[in-house]
C-alpha positions in Angstrom: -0.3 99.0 -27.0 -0.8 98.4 -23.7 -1.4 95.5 -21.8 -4.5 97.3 -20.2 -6.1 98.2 -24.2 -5.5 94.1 -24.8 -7.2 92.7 -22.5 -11.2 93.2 -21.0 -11.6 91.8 -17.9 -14.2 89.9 -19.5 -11.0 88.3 -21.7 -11.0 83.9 -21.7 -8.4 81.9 -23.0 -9.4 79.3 -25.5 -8.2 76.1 -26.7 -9.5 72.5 -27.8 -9.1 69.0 -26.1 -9.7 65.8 -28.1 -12.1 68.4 -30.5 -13.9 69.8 -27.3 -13.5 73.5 -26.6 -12.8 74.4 -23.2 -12.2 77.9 -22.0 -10.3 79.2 -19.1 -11.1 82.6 -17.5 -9.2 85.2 -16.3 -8.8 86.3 -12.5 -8.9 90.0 -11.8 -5.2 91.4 -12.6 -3.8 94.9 -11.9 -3.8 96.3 -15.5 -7.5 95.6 -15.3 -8.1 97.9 -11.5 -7.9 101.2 -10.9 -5.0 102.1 -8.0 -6.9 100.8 -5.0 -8.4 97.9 -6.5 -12.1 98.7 -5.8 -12.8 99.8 -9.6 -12.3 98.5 -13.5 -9.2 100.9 -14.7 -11.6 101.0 -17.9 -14.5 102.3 -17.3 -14.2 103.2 -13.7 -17.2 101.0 -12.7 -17.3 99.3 -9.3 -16.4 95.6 -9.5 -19.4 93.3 -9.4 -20.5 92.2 -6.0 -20.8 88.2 -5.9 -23.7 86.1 -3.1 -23.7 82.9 -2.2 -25.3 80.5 0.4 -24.2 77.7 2.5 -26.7 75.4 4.2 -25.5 73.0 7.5 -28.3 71.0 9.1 -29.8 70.8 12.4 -28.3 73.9 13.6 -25.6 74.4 17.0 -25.7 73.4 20.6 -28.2 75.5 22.4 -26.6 78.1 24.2 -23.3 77.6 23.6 -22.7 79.2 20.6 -24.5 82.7 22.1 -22.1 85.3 22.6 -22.3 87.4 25.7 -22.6 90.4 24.5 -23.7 92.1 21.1 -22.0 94.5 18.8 -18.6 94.7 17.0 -16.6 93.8 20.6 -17.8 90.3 21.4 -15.8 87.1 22.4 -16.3 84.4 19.8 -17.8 81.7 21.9 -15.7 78.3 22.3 -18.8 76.0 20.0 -18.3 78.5 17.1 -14.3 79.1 17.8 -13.3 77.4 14.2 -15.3 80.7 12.5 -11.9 82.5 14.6 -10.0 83.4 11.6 -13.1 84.7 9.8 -14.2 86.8 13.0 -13.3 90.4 11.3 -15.1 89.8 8.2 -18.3 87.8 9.6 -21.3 88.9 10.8 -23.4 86.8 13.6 -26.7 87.0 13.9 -29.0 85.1 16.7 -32.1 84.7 19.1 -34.6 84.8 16.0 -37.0 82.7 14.9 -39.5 81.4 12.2 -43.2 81.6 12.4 -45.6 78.6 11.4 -49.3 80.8 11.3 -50.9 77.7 12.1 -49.0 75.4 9.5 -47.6 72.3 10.9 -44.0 72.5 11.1 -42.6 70.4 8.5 -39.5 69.6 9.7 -35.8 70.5 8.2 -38.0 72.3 5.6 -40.2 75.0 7.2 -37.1 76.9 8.7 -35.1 76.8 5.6 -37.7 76.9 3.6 -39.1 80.5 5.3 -35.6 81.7 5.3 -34.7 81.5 1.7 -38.6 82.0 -0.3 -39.9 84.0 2.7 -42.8 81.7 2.6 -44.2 78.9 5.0 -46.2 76.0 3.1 -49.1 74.2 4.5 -47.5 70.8 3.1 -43.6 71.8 2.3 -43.7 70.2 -1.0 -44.4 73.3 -2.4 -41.3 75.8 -3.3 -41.4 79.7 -4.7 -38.9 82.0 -5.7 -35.8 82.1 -3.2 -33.7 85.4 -3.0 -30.3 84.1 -3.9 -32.3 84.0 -7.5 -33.1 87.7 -7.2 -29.6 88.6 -6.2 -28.8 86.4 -9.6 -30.8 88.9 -11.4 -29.6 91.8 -10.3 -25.8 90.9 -10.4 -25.6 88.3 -12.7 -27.6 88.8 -15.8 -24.1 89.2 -17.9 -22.4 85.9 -16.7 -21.9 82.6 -18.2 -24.0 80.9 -15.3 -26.8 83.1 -13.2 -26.2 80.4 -10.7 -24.5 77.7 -9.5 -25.8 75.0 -7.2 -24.2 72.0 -5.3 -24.8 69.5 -2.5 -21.5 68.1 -1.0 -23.8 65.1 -0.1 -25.1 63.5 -3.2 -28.5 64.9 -2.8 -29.0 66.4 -6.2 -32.2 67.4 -4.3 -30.4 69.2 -1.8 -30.2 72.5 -3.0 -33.0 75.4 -1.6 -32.7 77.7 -4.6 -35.3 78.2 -6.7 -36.7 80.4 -9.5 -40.6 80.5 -9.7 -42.7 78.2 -8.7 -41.6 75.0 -10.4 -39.8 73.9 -7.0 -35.9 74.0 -6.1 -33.5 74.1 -8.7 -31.3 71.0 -8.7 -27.6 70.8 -7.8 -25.1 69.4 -9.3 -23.3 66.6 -6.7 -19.8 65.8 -8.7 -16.9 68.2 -8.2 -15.4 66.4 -11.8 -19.2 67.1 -13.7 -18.9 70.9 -12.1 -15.5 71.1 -13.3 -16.4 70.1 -16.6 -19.2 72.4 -16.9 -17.2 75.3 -16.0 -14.2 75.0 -18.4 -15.9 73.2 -21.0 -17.3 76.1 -23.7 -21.2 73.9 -24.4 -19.1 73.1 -27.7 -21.6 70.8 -30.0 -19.9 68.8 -32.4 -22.4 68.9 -35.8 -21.7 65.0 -36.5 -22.7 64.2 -32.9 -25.7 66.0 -31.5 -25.6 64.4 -28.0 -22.0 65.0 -27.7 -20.5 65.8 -24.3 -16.7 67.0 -23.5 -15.6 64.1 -21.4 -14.3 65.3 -18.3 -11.6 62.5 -17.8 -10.3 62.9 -21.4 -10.0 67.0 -20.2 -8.5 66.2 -16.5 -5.9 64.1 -18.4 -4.6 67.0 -21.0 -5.5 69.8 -18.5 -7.3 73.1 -20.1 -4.0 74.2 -19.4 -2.5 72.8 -21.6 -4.6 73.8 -24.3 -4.3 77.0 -24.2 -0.4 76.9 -23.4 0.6 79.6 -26.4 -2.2 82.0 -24.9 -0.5 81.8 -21.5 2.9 82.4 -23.1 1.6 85.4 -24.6 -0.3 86.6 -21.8 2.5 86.5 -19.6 4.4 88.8 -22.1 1.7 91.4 -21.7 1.3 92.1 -17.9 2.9 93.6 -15.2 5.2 91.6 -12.6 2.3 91.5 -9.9 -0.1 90.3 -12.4 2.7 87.3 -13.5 2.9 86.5 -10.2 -0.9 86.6 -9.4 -1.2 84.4 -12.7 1.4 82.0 -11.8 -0.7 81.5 -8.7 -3.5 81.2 -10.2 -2.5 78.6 -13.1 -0.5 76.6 -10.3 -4.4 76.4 -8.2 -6.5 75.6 -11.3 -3.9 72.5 -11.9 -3.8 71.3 -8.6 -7.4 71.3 -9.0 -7.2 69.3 -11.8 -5.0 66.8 -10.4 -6.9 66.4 -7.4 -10.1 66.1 -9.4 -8.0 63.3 -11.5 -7.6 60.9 -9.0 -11.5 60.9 -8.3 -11.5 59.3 -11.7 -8.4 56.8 -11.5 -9.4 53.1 -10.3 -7.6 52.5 -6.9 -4.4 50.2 -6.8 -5.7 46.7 -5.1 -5.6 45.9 -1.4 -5.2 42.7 -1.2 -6.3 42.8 2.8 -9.3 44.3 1.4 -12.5 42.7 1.3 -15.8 43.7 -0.3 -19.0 44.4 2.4 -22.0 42.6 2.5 -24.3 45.2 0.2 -26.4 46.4 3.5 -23.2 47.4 5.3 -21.6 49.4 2.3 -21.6 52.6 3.8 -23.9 55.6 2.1 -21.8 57.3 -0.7 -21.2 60.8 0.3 -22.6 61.2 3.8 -19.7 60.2 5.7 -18.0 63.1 7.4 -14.7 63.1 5.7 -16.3 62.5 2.1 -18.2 65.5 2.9 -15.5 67.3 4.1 -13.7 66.7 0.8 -16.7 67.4 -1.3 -16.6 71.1 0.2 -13.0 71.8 -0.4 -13.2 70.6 -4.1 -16.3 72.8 -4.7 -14.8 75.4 -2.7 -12.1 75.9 -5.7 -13.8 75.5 -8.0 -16.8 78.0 -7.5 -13.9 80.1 -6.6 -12.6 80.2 -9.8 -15.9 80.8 -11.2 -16.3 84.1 -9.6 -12.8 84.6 -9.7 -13.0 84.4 -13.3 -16.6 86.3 -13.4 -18.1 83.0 -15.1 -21.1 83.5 -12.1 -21.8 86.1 -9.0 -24.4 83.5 -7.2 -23.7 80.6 -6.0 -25.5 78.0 -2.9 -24.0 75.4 -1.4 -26.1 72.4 0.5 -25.0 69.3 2.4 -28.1 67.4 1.9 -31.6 68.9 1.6 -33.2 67.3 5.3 -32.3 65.2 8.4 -28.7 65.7 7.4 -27.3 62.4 7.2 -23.8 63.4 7.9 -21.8 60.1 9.9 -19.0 59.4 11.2 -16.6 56.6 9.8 -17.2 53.6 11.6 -20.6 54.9 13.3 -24.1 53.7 12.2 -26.2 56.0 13.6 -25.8 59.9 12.3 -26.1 63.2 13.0 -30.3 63.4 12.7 -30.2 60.0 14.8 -27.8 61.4 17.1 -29.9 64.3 17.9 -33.0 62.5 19.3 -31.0 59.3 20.9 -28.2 60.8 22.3 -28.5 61.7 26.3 -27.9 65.0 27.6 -24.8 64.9 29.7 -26.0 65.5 33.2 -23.3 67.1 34.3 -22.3 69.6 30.6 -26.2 69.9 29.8 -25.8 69.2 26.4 -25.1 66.7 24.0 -21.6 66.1 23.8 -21.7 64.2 20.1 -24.0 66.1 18.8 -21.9 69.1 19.7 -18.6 67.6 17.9 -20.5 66.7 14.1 -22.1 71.0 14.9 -18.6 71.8 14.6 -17.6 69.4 12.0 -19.7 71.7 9.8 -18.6 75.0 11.3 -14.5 73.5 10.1 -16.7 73.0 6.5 -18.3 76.6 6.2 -14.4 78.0 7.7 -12.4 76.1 5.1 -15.2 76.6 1.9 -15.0 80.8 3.6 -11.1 81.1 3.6 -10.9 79.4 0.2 -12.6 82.9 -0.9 -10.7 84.8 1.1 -7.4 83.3 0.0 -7.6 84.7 -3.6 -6.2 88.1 -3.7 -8.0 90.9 -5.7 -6.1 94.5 -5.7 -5.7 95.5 -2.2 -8.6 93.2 -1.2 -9.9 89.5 -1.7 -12.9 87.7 -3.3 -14.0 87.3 -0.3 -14.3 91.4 0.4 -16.8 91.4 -2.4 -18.9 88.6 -1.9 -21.6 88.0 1.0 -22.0 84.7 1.9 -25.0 83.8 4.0 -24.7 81.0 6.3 -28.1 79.6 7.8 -30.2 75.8 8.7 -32.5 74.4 9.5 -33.7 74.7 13.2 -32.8 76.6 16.1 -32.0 73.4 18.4 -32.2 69.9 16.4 -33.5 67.8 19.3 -36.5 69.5 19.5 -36.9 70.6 15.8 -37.5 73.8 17.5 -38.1 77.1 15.1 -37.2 79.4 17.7 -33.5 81.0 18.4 -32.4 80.5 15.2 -28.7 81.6 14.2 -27.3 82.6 10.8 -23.8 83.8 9.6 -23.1 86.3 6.8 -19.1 86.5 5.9 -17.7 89.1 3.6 -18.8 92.8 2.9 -20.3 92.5 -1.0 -17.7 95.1 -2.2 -18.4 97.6 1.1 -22.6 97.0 0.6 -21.9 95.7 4.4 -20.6 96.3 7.5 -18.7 93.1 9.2 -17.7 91.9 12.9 -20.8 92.1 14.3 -22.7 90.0 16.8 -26.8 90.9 16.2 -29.6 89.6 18.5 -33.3 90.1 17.8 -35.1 88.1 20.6 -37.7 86.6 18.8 -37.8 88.3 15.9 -38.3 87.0 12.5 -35.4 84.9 10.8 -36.4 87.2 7.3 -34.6 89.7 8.8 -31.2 88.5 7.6 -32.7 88.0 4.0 -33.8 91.1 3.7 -30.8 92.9 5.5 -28.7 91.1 2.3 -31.3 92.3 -0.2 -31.1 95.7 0.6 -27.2 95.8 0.8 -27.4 94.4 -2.9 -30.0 97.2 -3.7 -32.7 94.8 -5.3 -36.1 96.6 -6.2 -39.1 96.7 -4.0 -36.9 95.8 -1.2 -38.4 97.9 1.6 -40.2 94.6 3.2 -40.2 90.7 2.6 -41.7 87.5 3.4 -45.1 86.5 3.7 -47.5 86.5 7.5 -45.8 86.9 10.5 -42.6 86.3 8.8 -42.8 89.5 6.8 -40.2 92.1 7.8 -39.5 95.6 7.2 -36.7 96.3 9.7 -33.1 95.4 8.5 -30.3 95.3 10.9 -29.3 98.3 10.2 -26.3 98.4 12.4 -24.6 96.2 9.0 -25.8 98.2 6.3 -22.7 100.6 5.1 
């Protein structure tokens, strides 16, 4: 029999750790695709597209990040230049903006707010349906999680997903607790009714390990490129582990080191490089769950408002930064505030690439995935709503076109949304968004 008749792509390995199950899913192999990768060998059916969103606060540096010139031939401006490697396969679209209808502008929640539900509040406290969630139920009704949410900054608040009106859906802020979700199996031990796996108990066995005769076996079965795409693949998921280990290891002592009165600890999580961190670890490991078809939807935050990303050493922030930092006469900008804008730009290229770095047939997860990339105003300083920018990476499996610089001079920033609900084919698609917001027109020129 076949390796192809074994194994569904739907296949886990399975295996127990201190009487916890944990399962490990399987990334897309050859015996599974048809000849050009694009298909299941099965049944012939298309592989499933996967969506995600990334939020960065307070936006770029006015200006600077504008392109000269629209369409699929445009120099990548110097304020954006980390995005470089990603150019091909992004999409930029700018010079848009969101509309208040006489609501007072609740700042670093109106923008993102309208952008995600469609919907301007009078007060911002209220929060509908967001369209990641209608993505979920189109693509993901069949896997393990419809969606999964995470702020890289602690705030568990952070996330702008929601489903209904019961406000946003919270995200989980530990790479180790997201780990442990993902390869633990919800197993319920019927003497303990509370019980949890515990995630340092799994870290130190590995969910490798427990399932060591399944990987024997499985290596028996497949072809050399799917050994060598496994190989990979087991070697990432233990790093992981290892990495997420250490998270849970006390530190060896300093004995230099001296503990900070409690008002000068510094806030756990906002600093840049703890953020910076945050995204890689949740970078692999919401790779693997789409990798491993365990989700299609994912959103990513750093912090929910007034993004309180700092640098070591620094006591004012980024928000701070924004309205105390001078323009430079002689730049016309400010120059700080322009460094942490790219500090996030390095996040959004490293959590993009980790995507793009896991081979699928003749493509990458990336190449079926559409990640939308948007904040929370157009220019931070002066919580403005207008000339708004927003990033899409990826193609969804073909669903869109990629490399494109798009301006619509103040235009609505639904647009995007509803460019990436059409791609996906949701129902009732043909318009979106509420007032002034509401759109019909989707940039076309990105629609395959």
């Amino acid at each position: 029999m076949s390796a192809i008749n074994k194994l569904s792509r739907r296949s886990v390995m399975r295996g127990m750790i201190g009487g916890a199950a944990v399962t490990v899913g399987l990334p897309l192999l050859e015996c599974f695709l048809n000849e050009n990768g694009t298909a299941y060998a099965a049944t012939g059916k298309t592989l499933t597209p996967c969506f995600g969103t990334w939020f960065f606060g307070l936006g770029l540096t006015p200006k600077l990040w504008v392109p000269t010139q629209t369409g699929n031939k445009y120099t990548l401006p110097e304020h954006i230049g980390a995005l470089a490697p990603l150019q091909a396969k992004m999409n930029l679209f700018g010079g848009m903006q969101v509309f208040l209808d006489g609501k007072v502008n609740q700042n670093h929640i109106s923008g993102a707010q309208c952008q995600m539900t469609g919907i301007v509040t009078r007060t911002g406290t209220e929060y509908n349906t967001s369209f990641d969630t209608m993505i979920a139920d189109q693509i993901g009704k069949r896997s393990r999680f419809r969606s999964l949410e995470v702020d890289c900054m602690g705030d568990r608040r952070g996330s702008w997903s929601a489903r209904g009106d019961n406000g946003k859906s919270p995200a989980e802020i530990s790479a180790v607790a997201l780990y442990q979700r993902i390869f633990g199996a919800e197993f319920r031990d019927p003497n303990a009714a509370n019980f949890v796996p515990d995630p340092a108990v799994m870290l130190r066995h590995s969910v490798l390990s427990a399932v060591s005769e399944q990987r024997a076996d499985l290596m028996q079965q497949v072809s050399a490129w799917d050994r060598a795409r496994l190989d990979e693949y087991f070697s990432s998921v233990r790093d992981l582990e290892q990495k997420l280990q250490i998270e849970l290891e006390k530190p060896a002592p300093l004995p230099a080191c001296t503990v900070p009165q409690k008002e000068q600890e510094p806030e756990t999580g906002q600093l840049i490089d703890q953020v910076a961190k945050s995204n890689r670890l949740f970078a692999q490991l919401i790779a693997h769950a789409l990798a491993c078809g365990q989700t299609q939807v994912f959103n990513v935050s750093r912090g929910s408002s007034l993004s309180p990303l700092r640098e070591r050493g620094q006591t004012s922030g980024y928000h701070q930064m924004t309205h105390e930092e001078p323009i430079d006469p002689t730049l016309g900008y400010q120059i700080k505030c322009k460094w942490y804008a790219e500090q996030q730009l390095a996040m959004l290229r490293d959590f993009v690439l980790t995507l793009d770095s896991i081979r699928e047939g003749d493509g990458t997860l990336l190449d079926r995935t559409v990640v939308y990339a948007f904040t929370d105003h157009g220019e931070a300083r002066l919580h403005s709503m207008k000339n708004y920018m927003a990033f899409t990476f990826g193609s969804g499996g073909g669903r869109m076109k990629t490399g494109y610089y798009l301006a619509d001079e103040g235009g609505a920033a639904t647009r995007v949304g509803l460019t990436i609900m059409q791609a996906f084919g949701l129902p009732n698609s043909d318009s979106w968004a509420t007032e002034t917001n509401h759109v019909n027109k989707p940039f076309r020129e990105v629609l395959a």
